[in-house]
C-alpha positions in Angstrom: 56.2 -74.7 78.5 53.4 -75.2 75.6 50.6 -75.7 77.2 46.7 -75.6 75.4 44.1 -72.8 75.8 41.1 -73.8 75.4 37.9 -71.3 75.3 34.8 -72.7 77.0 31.7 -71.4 78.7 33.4 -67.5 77.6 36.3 -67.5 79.3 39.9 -69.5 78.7 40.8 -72.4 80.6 44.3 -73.7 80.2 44.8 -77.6 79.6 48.0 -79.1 81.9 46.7 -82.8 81.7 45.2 -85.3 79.9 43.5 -88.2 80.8 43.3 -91.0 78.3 40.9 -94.4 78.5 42.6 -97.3 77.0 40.7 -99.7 75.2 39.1 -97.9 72.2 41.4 -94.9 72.7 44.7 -96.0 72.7 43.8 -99.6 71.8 41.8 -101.2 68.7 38.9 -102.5 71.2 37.2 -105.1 69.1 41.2 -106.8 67.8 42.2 -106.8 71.0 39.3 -107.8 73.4 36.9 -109.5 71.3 39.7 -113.1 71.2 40.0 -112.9 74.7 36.0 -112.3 75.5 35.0 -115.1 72.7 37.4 -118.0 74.4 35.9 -117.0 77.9 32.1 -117.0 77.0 33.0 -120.7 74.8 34.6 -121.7 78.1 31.7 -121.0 80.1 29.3 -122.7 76.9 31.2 -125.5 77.2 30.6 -126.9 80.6 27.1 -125.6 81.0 27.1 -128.1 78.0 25.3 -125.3 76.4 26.6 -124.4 73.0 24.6 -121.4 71.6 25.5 -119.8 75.3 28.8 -118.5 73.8 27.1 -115.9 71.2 24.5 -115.3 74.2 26.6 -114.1 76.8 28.7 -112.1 73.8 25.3 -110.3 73.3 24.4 -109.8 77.0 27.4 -108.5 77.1 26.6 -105.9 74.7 28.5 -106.7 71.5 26.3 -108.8 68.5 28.8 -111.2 67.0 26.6 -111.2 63.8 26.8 -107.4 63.7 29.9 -107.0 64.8 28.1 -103.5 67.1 28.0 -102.6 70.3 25.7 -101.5 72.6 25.7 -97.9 74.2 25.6 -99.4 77.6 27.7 -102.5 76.7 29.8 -103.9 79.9 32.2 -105.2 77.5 33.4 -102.5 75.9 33.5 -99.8 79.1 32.7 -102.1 82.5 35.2 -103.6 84.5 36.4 -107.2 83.8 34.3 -108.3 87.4 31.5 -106.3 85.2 31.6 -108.7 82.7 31.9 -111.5 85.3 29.0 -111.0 86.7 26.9 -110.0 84.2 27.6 -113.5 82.4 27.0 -115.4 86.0 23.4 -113.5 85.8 22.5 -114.7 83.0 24.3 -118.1 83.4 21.6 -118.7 86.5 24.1 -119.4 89.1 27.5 -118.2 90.2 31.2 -119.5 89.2 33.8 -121.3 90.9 36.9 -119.7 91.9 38.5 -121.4 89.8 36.9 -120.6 86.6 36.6 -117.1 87.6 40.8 -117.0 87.5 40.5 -119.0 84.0 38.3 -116.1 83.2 40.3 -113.2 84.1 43.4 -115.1 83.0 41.5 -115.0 79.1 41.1 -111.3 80.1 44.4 -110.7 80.7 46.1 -112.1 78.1 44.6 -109.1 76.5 47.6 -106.8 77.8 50.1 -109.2 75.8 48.3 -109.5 73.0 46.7 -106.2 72.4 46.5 -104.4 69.5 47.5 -100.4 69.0 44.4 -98.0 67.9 47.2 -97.1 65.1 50.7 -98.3 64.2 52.4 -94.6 64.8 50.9 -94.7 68.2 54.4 -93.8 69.9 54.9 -91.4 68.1 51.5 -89.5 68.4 52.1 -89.4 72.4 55.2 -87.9 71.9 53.8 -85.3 69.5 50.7 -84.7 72.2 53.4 -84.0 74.9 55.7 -81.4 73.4 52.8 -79.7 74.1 54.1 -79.9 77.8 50.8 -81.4 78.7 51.1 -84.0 81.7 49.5 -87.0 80.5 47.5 -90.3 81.8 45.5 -93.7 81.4 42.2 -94.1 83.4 41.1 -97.7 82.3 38.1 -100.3 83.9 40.6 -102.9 82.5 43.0 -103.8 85.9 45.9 -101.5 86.5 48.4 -104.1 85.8 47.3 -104.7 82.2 47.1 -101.0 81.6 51.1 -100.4 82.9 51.9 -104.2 80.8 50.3 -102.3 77.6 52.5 -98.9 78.6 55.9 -101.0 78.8 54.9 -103.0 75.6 54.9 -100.0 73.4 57.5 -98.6 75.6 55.4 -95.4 76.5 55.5 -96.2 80.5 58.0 -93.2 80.9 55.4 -90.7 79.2 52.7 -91.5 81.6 52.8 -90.0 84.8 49.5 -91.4 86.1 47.7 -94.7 85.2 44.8 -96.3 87.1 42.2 -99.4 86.5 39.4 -100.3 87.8 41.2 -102.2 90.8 43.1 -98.9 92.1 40.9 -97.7 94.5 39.9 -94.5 92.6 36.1 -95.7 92.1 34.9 -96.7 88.4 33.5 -94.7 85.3 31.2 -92.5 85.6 32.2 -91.6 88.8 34.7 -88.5 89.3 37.4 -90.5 91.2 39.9 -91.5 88.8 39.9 -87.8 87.7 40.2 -86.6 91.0 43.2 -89.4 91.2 45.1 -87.8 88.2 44.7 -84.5 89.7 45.7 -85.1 92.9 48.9 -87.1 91.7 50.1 -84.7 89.2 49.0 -81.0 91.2 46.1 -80.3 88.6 43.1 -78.6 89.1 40.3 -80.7 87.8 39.6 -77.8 85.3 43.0 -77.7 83.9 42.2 -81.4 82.6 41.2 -82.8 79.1 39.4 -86.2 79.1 39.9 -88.3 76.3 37.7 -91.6 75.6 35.3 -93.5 73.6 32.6 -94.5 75.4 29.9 -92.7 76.9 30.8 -93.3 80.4 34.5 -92.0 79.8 32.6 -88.7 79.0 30.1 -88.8 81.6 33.0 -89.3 84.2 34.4 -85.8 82.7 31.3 -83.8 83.0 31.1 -85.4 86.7 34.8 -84.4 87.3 33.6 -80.8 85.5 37.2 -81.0 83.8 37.9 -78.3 81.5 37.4 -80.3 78.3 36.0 -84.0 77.2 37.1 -85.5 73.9 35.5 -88.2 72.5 36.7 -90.7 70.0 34.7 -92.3 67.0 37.9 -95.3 67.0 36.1 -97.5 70.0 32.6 -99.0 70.4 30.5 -95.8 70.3 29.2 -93.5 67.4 29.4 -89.9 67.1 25.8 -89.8 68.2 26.2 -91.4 71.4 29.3 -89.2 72.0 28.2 -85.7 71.1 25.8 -84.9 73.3 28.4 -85.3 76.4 31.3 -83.9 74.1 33.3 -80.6 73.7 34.9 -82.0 70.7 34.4 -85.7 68.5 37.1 -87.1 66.4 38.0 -89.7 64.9 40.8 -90.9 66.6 43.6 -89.4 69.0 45.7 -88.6 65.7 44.3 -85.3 65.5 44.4 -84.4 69.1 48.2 -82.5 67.8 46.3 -80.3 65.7 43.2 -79.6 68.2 45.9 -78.5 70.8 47.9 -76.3 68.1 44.7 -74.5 66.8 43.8 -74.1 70.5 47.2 -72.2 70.8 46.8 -70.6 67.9 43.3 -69.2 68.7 44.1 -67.8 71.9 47.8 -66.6 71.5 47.9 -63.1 72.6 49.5 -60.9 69.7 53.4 -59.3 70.5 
């Protein structure tokens, strides 16, 4: 079974799993959940009968519609949809009705139907990443449901043995738990696990988790200098995670 050695701290670690976020990682973030955000916060502009509310709530948020950036911190781009709920109800002055919560989260949904792939060969860089007989999985603050819809989409629901969202009970980036989740689910030892994300908080709930290695990825909301200070390794997108785990073989293959 090919699995990757990874040297860290002086000593070699072997990586069984891998944890992936979703949106920014697996999924173009700004294609796929910037429709969804924009008809929501016009929603919300249009009966407060407050126009220019739409671009505020976008930049509360943490993402500049003029700039097209992202904040480190944003809630958009790496909080929970209820995150991003509340957040606009804070700044809105009062909170929603029920019922334009679900119209809400109904907008956010529609992003596992609609969403966009970080890159078109995205299939077939999983299947490269697990002949490396890596056990693999999705750790998301989206809901669980859109996560699995998003698997079964690009038919890759079969190659993940553990997803989670936000709504699984596991606890929510930074926090250890959805680590601990994958672990416990797939008989790992937290350092026999690879974390790979694009925000800040997907790395931050590695180092909490004290897996064996975080990767972060410049393909999401975050630059490699909010990344690299919480990073083992920054590139520029999960296409070269193949050749990160072959040189890590390569590197530590003991001679015949």
């Amino acid at each position: 079974m090919g699995i990757a050695g990874v040297l860290r701290y002086g000593f070699e670690i072997m990586i069984r799993g891998i944890l992936f976020d979703k949106d920014g990682t697996l999924l173009d973030l700004e294609k796929t959940w910037i429709p969804p955000y924009r008809k929501a916060a016009e929603y919300i502009a249009d009966f407060a009968q407050r126009p220019e509310l739409a671009d505020r709530l976008m930049v509360v948020g943490g993402y500049d519609p003029d700039t097209q950036q992202w904040t480190t911190d944003s809630v958009l781009a790496s909080g929970s949809n209820d995150d991003v709920v509340r957040t606009w109800e804070s700044e809105l002055g009062f909170d929603l009705t029920p019922e334009k919560q679900e119209y809400i989260q109904n907008q956010f949904f529609l992003s596992s139907v609609q969403h966009i792939p970080i890159m078109d060969n995205l299939g077939s860089i999983i299947q490269e990443i697990k002949s490396f007989g890596v056990v693999i999985g999705v750790a998301t603050m989206d809901d669980e449901s859109s996560a699995r819809a998003m698997l079964r989409t690009f038919d890759l629901h079969h190659a993940f043995e553990f997803v989670c969202g936000a709504d699984s009970g596991y606890g929510v980036k930074p926090d250890p738990g959805m680590v601990q989740a994958f672990c416990g689910g797939c008989n790992l030892r937290q350092d026999e696990v690879m974390v790979v994300g694009d925000s800040p908080k997907d790395l931050h709930m590695a180092r909490n988790a004290r897996v064996g290695m975080a990767v972060g990825v410049l393909s999401g909301a975050h630059d490699k200098g909010q990344l690299e200070s919480d990073a083992d390794v920054v590139m520029q997108s999960i296409e070269e995670l193949p050749k990160l785990l072959e040189s890590q073989l390569l590197n530590n293959r003991v001679p015949a």
